[in-house]
N, C-alpha and C positions, 0 to 999 in steps of 0.2 A: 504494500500500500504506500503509496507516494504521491498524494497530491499538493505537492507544494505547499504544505504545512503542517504543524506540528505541535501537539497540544499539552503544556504543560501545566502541572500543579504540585504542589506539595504535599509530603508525607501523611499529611493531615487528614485527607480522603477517603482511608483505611479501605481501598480495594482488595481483596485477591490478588498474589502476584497470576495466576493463569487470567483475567482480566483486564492488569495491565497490558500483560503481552500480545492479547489478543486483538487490541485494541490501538498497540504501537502508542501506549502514552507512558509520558514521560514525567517520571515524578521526581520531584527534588527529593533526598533525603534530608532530615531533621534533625538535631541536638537532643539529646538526653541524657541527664548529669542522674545518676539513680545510686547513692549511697557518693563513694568516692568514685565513681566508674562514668568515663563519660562516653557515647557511640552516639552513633548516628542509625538513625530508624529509616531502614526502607522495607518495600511492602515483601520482597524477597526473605526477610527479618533473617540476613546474611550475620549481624553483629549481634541480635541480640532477639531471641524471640519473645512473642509477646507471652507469652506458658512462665518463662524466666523472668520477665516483666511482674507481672502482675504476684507471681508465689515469691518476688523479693520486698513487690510493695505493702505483701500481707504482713512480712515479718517485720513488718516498720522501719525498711529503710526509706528513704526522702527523696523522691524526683522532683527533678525542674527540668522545665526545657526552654527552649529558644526560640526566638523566631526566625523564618530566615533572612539571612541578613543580605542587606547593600550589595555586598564582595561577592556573595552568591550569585544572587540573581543576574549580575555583572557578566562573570561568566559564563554561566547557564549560557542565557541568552543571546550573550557573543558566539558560543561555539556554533548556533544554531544559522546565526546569523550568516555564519562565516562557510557554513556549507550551502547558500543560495535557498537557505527555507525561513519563509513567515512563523509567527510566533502566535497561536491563540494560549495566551496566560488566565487559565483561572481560578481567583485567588479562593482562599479561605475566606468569612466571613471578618467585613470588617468593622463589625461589632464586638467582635472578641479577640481582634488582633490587628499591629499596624503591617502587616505583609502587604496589602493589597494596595496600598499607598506608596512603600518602598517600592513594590515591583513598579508601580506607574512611571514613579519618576527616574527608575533606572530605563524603563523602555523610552520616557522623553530624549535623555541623555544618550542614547543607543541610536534613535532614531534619526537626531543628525548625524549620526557617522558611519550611516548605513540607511542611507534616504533612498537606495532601489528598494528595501525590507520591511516588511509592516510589523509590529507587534503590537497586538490586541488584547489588553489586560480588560476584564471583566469580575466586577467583583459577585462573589456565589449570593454572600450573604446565608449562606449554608456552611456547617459543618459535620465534619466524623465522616459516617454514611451516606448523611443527605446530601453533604458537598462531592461526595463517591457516585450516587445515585446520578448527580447531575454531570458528572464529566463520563459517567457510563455512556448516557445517553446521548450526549456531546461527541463521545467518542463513535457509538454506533454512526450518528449523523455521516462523522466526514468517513467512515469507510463503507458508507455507501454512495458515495461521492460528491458531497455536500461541500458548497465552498467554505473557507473561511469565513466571509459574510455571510454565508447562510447560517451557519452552524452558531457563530456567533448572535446573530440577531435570534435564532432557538434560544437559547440561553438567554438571552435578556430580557424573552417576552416569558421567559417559565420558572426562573430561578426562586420567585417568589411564592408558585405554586408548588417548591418541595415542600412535602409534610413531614415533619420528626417530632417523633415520638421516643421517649424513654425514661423509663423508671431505673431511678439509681439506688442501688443497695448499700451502700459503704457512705453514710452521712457525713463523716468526719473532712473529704473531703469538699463536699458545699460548704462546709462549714469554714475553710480555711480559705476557698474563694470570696467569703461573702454573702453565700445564696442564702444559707440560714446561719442565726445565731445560735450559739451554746446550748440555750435551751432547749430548744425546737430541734438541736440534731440529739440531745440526748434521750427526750421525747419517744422520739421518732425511731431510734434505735432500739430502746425496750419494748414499743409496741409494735414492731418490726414494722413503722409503717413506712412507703416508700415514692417520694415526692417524683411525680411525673415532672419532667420537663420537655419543652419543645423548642424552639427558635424564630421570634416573632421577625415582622417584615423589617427590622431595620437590622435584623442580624442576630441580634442578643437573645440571651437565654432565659426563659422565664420560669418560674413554676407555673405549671395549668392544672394541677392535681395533686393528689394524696391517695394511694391505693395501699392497702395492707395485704400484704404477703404475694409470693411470684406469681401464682392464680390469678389475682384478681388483676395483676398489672398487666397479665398477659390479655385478659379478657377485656382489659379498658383499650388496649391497643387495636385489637382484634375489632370492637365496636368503632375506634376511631377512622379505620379506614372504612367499614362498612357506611359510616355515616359522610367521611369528609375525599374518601375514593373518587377519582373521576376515570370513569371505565375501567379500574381497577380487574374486572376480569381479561381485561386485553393486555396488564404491566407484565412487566419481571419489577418485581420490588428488591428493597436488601433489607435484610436482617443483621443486625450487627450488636455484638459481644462483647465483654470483654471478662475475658476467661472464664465462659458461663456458656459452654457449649450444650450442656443438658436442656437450658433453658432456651436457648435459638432452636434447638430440634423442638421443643415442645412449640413454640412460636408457629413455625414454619410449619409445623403438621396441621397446629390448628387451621393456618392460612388455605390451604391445600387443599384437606378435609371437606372442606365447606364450600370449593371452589373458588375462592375469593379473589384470587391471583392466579395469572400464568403463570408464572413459576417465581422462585425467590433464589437471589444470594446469599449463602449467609458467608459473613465477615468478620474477622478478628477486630476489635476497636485495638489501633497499637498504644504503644506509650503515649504518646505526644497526645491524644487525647482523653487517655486512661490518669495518668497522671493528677488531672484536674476532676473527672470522675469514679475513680476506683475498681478496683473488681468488682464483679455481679451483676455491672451494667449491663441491660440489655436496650433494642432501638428498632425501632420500624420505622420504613421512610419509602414513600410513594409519592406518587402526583396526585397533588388534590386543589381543594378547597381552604383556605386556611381563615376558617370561618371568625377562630378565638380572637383573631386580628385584627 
């Protein structure tokens, strides 16, 4: 596949590497400092899988990560430039991170020094999955031969139509973003209950819910596409994890079961957005309705 152009995004996406490749997209890898140890996360999880990830963040060692930087995107972008291929860039949300800003004004500065070349930064205003979901379908576009401009105005007219959905199990990490205070995550912890989140239209994260125990999260997700789906029996949806693969197979069967969906992906969520929501997380993300909004 080669039609003169070339679609990147970062680590952040949590695709499948057979996905990636099937699709010829190009993912930056990401920064992740987890106890003393620092790697870089790609979807290949070459340095560090996400299994070793999440059973070092149970034993309470400390991740951080990065965003990527300047100097990256710099050269990303130059090597691409410099084999005669345009750039569709698209970013992470940026409501939860300045990437999609950095990436802009490194393609400005690119652009006059490479004025044959276009690069096309688009912010997802999606994350994890949902930001995965939409550069899947970005990516099916251009290899079925979709230009640049086509594929990209896809994306700008639908980026706002990904729905994410997920219940996070490990409170202590909302807790240390900000999402809830002390109280509400110690609460919430004893009554095992488990704050749904989604990602409103300017990017950011909200809570929309409160479900108690993996059933019922599973069954609030399961009602969310039945109600906020658009043609949902025509999608491939994704299902994404993070080191809670019992509970993505129970997901996915219900989806299945019931016919809800063409088929579904399921997904590792990696570090770089595990980190910020913990083990247990699980995430449904389709094309819908984003009614809460």
């Amino acid at each position: 596949m080669d039609n003169g152009y070339v679609i990147v995004c970062g680590a952040t996406l949590d695709l499948p590497q057979s996905i990636v490749e099937e699709y010829e997209l190009e993912v930056i890898p990401m920064d992740v400092r987890l106890g003393e140890n620092d790697y870089k996360f790609h979807p290949d999880e070459k340095e560090i899988t996400c299994k070793e990830f999440y059973q070092r963040l149970r034993a309470g060692e400390n991740a951080v990560t990065s965003q990527i930087n300047p100097a990256t995107f710099q050269s990303v972008f130059r090597s691409f430039l410099e084999e005669g291929k345009d750039i569709l860039y698209i970013a992470f949300s940026s409501g939860l991170s300045g990437t999609y800003n950095s990436a802009r004004l490194i393609a400005e500065e690119l652009s006059e020094k490479y004025p044959e070349r276009r690069i096309v930064c688009i912010d997802s205003l999606c994350a994890s999955v949902g930001e995965g979901l939409l550069v899947y379908l970005a990516g099916k576009l251009r290899k079925e031969g979709k230009s640049l401009d086509e594929v990209a105005e896809w994306v700008r007219e639908n980026h706002t139509k990904v729905c994410h959905w997920f219940p996070v199990d490990d409170l202590i990490h909302l807790k240390r973003g900000g999402r809830l205070n002390g109280f509400e995550a110690a609460v919430g912890t004893a009554l095992k209950i488990k704050p749904v989140l989604s990602v409103d239209r300017e990017g950011k994260l909200t809570v929309v819910a409160k479900v108690r125990g993996t059933k019922k999260g599973i069954e609030y997700l399961v009602e969310r596409l039945k109600s906020d789906g658009i043609d949902s029996r025509e999608q491939m949806v994704i299902v994404g994890h993070a080191d809670a693969p019992e509970t993505a197979a129970q997901l996915k069967d219900a989806l299945l079961s019931e016919g809800l969906v063409k088929d579904v992906i399921v997904a590792n969520v990696g570090p770089i957005i595990g980190t910020h929501v913990g083990g247990g997380m699980f995430a449904l993300t389709f094309i819908g309705n984003n009614y809460n909004f």
